[in-house]
VEXNUZA-183616 format. One record per residue (C-alpha): x, y, z; residue in one letter. Coordinates in pm, 1 decimal. Example, Ala and Ser with C-alpha at 12.3 -4.5 7.8 and 13.67 -1.06 7.14 Angstrom:
<<1230.0 -450.0 780.0> 'a'>;
<<1367.0 -106.0 714.0> 's'>;
***
This chain:
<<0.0 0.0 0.0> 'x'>;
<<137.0 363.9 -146.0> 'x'>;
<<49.8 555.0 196.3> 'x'>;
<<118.3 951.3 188.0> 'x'>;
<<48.1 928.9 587.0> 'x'>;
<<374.1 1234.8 600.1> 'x'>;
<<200.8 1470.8 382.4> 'x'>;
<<-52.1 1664.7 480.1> 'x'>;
<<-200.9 1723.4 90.2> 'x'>;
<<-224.6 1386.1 101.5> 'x'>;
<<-34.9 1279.0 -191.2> 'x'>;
<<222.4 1195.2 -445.6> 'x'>;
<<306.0 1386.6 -773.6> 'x'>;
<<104.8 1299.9 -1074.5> 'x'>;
<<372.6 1153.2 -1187.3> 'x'>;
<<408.9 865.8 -903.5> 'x'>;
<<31.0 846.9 -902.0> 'x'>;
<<56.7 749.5 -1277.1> 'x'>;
<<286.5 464.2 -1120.7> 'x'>;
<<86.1 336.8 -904.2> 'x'>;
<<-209.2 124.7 -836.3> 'x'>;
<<-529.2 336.6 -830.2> 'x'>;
<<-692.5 118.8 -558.2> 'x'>;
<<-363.7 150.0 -362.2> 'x'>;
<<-314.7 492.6 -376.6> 'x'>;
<<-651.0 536.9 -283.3> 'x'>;
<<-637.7 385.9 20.0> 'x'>;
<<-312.2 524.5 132.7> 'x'>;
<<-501.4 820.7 111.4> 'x'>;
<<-788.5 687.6 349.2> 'x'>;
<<-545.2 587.3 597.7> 'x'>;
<<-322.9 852.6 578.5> 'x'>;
<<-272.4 1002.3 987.1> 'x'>;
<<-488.2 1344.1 868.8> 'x'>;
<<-785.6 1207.6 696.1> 'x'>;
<<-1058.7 1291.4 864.6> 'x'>;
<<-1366.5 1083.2 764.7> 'x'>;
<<-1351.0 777.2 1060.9> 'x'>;
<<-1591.0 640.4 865.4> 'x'>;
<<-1368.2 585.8 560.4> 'x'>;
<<-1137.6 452.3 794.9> 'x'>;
<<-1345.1 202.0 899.3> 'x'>;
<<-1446.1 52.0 600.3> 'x'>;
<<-1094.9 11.7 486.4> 'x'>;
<<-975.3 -129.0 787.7> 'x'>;
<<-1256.6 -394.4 756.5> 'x'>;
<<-1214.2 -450.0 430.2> 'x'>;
<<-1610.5 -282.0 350.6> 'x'>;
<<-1478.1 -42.0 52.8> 'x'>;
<<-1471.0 -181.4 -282.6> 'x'>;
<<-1315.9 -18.0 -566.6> 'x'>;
<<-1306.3 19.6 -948.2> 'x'>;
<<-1163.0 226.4 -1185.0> 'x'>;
<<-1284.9 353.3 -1504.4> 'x'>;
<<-1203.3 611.3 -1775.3> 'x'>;
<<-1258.3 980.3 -1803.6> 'x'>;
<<-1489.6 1143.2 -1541.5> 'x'>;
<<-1793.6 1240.6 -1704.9> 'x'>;
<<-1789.3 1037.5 -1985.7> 'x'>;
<<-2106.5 849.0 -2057.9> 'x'>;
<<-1915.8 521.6 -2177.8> 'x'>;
<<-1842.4 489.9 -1835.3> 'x'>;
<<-2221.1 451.7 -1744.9> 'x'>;
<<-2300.3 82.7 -1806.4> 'x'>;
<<-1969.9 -6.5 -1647.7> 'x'>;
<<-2013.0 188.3 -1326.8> 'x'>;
<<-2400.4 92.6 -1298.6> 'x'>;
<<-2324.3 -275.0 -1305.9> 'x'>;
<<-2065.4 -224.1 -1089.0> 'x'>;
<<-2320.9 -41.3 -811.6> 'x'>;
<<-2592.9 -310.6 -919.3> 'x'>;
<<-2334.0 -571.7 -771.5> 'x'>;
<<-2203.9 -345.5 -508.6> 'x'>;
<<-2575.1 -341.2 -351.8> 'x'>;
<<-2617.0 -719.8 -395.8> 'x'>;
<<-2326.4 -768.6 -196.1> 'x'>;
<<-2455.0 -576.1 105.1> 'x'>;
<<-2768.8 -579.4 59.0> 'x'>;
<<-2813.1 -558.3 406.8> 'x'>;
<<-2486.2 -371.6 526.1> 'x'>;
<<-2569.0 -281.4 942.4> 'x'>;
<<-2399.2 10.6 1098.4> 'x'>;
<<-2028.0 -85.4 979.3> 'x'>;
<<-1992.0 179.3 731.0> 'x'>;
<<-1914.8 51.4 371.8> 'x'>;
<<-1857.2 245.4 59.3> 'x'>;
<<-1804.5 185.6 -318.3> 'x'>;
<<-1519.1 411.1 -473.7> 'x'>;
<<-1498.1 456.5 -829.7> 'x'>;
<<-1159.7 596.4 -970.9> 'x'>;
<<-1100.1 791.6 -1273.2> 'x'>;
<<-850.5 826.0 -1534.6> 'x'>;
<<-848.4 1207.7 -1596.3> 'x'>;
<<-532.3 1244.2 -1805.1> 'x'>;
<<-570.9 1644.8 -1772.2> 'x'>;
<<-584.5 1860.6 -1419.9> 'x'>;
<<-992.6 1941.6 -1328.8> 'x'>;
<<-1065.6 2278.4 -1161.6> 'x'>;
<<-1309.5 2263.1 -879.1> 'x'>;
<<-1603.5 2358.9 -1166.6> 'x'>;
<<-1470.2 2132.3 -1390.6> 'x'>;
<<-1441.3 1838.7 -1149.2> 'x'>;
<<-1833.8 1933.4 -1008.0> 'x'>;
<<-1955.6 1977.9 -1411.3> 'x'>;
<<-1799.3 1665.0 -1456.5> 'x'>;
<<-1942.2 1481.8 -1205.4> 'x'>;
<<-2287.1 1584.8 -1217.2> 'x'>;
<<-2246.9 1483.3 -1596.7> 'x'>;
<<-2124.4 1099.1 -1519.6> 'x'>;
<<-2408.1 1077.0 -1263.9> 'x'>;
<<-2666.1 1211.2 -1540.1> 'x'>;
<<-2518.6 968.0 -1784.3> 'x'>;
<<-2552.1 672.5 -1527.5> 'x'>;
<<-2942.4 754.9 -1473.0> 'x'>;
<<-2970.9 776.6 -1823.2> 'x'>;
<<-2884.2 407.4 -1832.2> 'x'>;
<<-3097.1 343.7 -1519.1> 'x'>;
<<-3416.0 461.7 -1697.6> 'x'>;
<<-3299.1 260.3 -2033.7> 'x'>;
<<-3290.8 -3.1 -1845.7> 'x'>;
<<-3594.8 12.4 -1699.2> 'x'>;
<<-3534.7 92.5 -1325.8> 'x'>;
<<-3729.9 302.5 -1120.2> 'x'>;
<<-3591.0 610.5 -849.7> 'x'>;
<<-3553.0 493.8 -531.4> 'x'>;
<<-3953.5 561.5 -359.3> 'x'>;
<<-3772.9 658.5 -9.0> 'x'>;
<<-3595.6 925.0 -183.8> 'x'>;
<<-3672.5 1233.3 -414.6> 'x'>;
<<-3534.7 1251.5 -752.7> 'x'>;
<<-3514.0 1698.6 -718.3> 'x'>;
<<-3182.6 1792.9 -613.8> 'x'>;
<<-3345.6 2090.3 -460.4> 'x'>;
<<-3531.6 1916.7 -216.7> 'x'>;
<<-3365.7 1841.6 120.5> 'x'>;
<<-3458.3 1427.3 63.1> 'x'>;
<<-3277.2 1418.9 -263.1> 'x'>;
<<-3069.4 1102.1 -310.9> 'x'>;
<<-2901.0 982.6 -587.7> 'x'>;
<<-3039.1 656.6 -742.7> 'x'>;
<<-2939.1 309.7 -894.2> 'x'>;
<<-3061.0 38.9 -965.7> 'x'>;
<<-3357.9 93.3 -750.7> 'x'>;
<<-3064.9 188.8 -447.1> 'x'>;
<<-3013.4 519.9 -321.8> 'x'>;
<<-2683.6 682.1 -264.6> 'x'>;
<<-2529.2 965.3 -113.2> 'x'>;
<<-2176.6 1047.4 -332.4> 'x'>;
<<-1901.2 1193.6 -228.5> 'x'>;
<<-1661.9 1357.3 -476.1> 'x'>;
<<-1275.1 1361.2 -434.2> 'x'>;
<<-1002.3 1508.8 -650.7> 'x'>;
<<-679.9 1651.7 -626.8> 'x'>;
<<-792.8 2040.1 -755.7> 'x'>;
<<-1019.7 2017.6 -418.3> 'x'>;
<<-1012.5 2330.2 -205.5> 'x'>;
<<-1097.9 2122.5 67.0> 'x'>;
<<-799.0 1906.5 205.5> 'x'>;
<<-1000.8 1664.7 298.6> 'x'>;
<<-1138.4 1598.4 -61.6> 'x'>;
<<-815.5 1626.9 -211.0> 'x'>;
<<-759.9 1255.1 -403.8> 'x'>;
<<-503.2 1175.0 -578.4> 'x'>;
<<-699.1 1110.4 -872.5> 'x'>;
<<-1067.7 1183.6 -908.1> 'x'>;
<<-1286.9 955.1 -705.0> 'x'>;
<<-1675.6 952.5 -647.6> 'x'>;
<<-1749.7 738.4 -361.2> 'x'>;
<<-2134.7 590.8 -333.8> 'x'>;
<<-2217.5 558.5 -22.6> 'x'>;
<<-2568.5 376.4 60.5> 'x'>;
<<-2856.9 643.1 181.5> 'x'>;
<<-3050.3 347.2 397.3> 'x'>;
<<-2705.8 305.9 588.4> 'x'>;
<<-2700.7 686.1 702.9> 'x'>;
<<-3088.4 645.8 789.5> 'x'>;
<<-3008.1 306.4 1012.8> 'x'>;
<<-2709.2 542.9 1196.3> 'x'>;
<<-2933.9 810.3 1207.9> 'x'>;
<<-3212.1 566.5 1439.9> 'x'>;
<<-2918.4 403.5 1606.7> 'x'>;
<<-2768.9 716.2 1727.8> 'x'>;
<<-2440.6 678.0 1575.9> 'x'>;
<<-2468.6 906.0 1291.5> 'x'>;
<<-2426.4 1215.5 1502.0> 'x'>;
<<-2107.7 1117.2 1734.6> 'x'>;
<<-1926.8 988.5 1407.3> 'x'>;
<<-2014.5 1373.3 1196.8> 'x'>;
<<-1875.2 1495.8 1516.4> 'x'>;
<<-1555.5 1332.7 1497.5> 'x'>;
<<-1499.6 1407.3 1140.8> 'x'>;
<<-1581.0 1811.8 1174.9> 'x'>;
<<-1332.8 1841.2 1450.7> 'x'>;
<<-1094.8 1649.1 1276.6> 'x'>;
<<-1148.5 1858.2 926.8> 'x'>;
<<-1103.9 2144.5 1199.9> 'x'>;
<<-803.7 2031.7 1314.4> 'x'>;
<<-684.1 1951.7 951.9> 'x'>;
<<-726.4 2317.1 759.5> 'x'>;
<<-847.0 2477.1 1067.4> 'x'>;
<<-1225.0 2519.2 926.0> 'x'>;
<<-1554.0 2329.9 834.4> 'x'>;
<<-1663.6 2290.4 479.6> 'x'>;
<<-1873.3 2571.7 479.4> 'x'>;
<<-2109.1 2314.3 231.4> 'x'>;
<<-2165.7 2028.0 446.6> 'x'>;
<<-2526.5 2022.3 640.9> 'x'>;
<<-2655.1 1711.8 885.3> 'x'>;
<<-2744.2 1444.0 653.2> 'x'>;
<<-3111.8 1512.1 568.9> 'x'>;
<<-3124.3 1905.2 699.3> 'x'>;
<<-3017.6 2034.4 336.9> 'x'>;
<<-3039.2 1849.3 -17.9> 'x'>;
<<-2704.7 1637.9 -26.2> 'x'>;
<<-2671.7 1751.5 -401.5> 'x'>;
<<-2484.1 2064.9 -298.4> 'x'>;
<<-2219.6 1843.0 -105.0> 'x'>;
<<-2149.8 1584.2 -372.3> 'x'>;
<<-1831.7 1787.2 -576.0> 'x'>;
<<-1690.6 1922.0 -259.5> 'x'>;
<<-1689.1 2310.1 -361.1> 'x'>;
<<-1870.5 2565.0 -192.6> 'x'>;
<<-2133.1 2600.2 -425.2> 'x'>;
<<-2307.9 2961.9 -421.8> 'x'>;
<<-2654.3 3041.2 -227.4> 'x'>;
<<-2833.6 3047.9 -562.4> 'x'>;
<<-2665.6 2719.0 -728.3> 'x'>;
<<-2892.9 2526.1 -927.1> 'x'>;
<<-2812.4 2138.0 -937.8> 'x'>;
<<-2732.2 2056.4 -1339.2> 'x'>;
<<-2916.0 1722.9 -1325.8> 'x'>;
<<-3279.9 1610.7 -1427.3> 'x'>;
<<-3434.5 1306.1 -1349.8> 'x'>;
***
């Protein structure tokens, strides 16, 4: 495992990252000493993340790849607990993404994937909206819904910044079931003082899971007042 627990960007050049093993590098990440997300942690310490790794972000080739790859994902924990578990999908962005690159880009691989969702003849997730601009927005596939978490290494935001563009799925049920247990809140706790204690701040964007729609969390940047979410179910 490629860890860059010394550096507190968390990560090599391009150059090594071209190198080395997405999935590897990816975790090194996740483990590194300053991450903050315990959550990640956990799930790579118990072997609950799986990963895959796929061509330009926000092409829509990708789509049938990634969607079988969350169809199989949910199948596999279909019934995950409290353990958190996450599915990471890794990119091969040859060029450098701005922040508004990396969120266009993103919102136009998760457009491409629903695409392929309603092609194939699978309906939105009934627990969930399918407007971003309502505060029970989820992302859906396959019939599961998922909150996603984008990473990249033009991220403002330490904690987001990947060394290669990542969008994590992450399953919405499992953030209800810690919500009911109780252990949603302690764990968001432990991550904001930890980003605090990272780059001395909170992203300014992230709300308690179901207070805000999620869509202005998923790229990471601190999206304006007005922002209107790109994607249409």
């Amino acid at each position: 495992m490629n860890s860059s627990r010394n550096n507190p960007q968390f990560g090599p050049s391009a150059d090594t990252a071209a190198q080395c093993n997405a999935s590897d590098l990816i975790a090194g990440f996740i483990s590194s000493k300053s991450f903050p997300c315990v959550g990640a942690k956990s799930a790579l310490n118990k072997d609950r993340i799986r990963f895959g790794r796929f061509a330009s972000l926000g092409s829509a080739s990708n789509a049938p790849q990634l969607n079988d790859a969350l169809l199989a994902f949910s199948a596999e924990f279909e019934n995950p607990g409290n353990g958190p578990v996450s599915y990471m999908a890794i990119f091969d962005n040859d060029e450098p993404l701005s922040e508004m690159e990396f969120e266009e880009r993103l919102w136009e691989q998760l457009q491409s994937m629903h695409d392929v969702d309603q092609r194939r003849g699978f309906d939105w997730n009934p627990q969930v909206s399918a407007d971003p601009g309502r505060h029970d927005f989820s992302f859906s596939n396959g019939g599961r819904a998922f909150f996603v978490v984008g990473l990249h290494p033009g991220a403002s935001r330490l904690a987001r910044r990947a060394p290669m563009p990542c969008m994590v799925f992450n399953f919405h049920d499992q953030f209800e079931s810690l919500k009911a247990s109780g252990k949603y809140q302690s764990m968001q706790d432990a991550i904001r003082a930890r980003d605090m204690e990272l780059q001395g701040s909170i992203n300014p964007v992230l709300a308690r899971f179901g207070d805000s729609s999620e869509a202005r969390q998923y790229s990471g940047r601190a999206v304006e007042a007005g922002w209107k979410c790109p994607f249409h179910h």
